[in-house]
N, C-alpha and C positions, 0 to 999 in steps of 0.2 A: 905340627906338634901342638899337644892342646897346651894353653895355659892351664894355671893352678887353678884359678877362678873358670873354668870348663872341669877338670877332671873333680872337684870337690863336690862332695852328694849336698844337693837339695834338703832341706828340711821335707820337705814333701819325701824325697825318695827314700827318706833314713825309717827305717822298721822302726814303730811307736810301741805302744803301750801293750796292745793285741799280739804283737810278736813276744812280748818279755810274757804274756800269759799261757800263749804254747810254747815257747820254749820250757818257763817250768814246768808244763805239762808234762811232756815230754820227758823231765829229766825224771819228776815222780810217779811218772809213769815206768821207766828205767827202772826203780828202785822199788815200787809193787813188783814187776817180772822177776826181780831177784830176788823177794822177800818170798814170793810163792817158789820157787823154786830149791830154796831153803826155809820149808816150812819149819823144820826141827832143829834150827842151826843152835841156837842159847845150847841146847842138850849136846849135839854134836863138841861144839865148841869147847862147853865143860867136861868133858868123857875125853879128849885130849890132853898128851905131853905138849907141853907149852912151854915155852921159855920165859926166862924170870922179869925180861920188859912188856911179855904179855897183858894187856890191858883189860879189865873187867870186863866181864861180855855186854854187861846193860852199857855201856861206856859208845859201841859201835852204831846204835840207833842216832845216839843226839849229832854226833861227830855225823853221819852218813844226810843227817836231815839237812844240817847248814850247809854242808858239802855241795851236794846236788843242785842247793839253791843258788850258792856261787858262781857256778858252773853253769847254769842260765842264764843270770845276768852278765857273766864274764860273754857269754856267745852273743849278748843281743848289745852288747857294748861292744862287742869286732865288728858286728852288722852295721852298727852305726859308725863307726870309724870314717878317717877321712884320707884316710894314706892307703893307697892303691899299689906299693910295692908287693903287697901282695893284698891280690882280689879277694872279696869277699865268696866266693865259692869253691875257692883251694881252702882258705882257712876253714871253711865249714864242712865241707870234708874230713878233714881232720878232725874238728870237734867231733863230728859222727862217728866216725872210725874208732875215738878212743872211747868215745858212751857206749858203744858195741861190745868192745873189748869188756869194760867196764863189765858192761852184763853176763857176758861169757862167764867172768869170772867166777862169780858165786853159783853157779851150776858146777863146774867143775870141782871147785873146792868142797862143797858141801853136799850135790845131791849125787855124785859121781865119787866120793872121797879120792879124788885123783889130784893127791899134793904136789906133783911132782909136774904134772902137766899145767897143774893151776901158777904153781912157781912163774912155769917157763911164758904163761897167756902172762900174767903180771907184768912180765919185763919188757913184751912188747906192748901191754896198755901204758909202762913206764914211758916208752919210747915214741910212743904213737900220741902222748901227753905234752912230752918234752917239745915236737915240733908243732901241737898246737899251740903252746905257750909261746914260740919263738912268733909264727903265724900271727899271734892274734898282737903282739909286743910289738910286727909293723902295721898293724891297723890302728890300734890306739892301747898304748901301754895299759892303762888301767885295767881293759879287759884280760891281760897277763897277768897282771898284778895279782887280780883277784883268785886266778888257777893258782897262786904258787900255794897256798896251804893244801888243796887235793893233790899238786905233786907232791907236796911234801906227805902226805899221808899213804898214799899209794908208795911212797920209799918205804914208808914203817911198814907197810903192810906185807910188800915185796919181803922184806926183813925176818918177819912175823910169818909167814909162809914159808920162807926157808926153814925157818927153826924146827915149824912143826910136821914137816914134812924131815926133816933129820930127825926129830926126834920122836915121829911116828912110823918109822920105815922099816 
């Protein structure tokens, strides 16, 4: 059985400064692939029934910019973690899985207008979010911590998808 001082990462092993720069890379790279794919979305968006907690369209840029950036440093804060209940390549997984999802999204929603399937992709990027956060919550809380405002947005949005898929159908 190893000791704690054996299974604990090394400063040497722990991902530095160069991983938190691809990892935002990476997320704003996620967030170019969805913005081309919704070249027209502000138009779309406004040409929709919307429900009355619908928020400004200029509103989704600033909200999607910090978003993304969280979501970086919440993955290179699990990389670094020091609790091995769960490994650091199930958790990352996960993270991948749901910025996947994530991107799926806004193709379906907006260059596909398929509300109904974008609904249903939501609720597993919901889900596939949820068990990153549990994931990253036994490496090191903070990296949790920091997801909880994008689960929480992805609930509005989840919300905000229904609506307009009800009240575009």
């Amino acid at each position: 059985m190893l000791s704690e001082e054996t299974r604990r990462p090394t400063a040497r092993s722990r991902p530095g400064w160069p991983t938190l720069l691809l990892l935002l890379a990476v997320c704003y790279a996620v967030a170019a692939l969805g913005s081309l794919a919704a070249a027209d979305s502000g138009d779309t968006y406004q040409a929709l029934d919307r429900p009355p907690w619908a928020p400004p369209g200029w509103l989704f840029g600033p909200v999607w910019t910090v978003l993304y950036g969280t979501i970086a440093v919440a993955a290179w804060l699990a990389l670094r973690g020091s609790d091995e209940r769960v490994g650091r390549r199930p958790a990352m997984i996960l993270w991948s899985v749901q910025l996947a999802l994530n991107l799926a999204w806004t193709p379906l929603f907006f260059a596909a207008d398929a509300y109904g399937w974008a609904f249903a992709e939501i609720c597993f990027l919901w889900l596939a979010l949820v068990a990153t956060v549990v994931a990253f919550a036994r490496r090191r809380r903070a990296a949790a911590v920091l997801l909880l405002p994008y689960a929480a947005w992805v609930t509005y949005a989840a919300s905000l998808n229904l609506g307009i898929w009800v009240l575009n159908s």
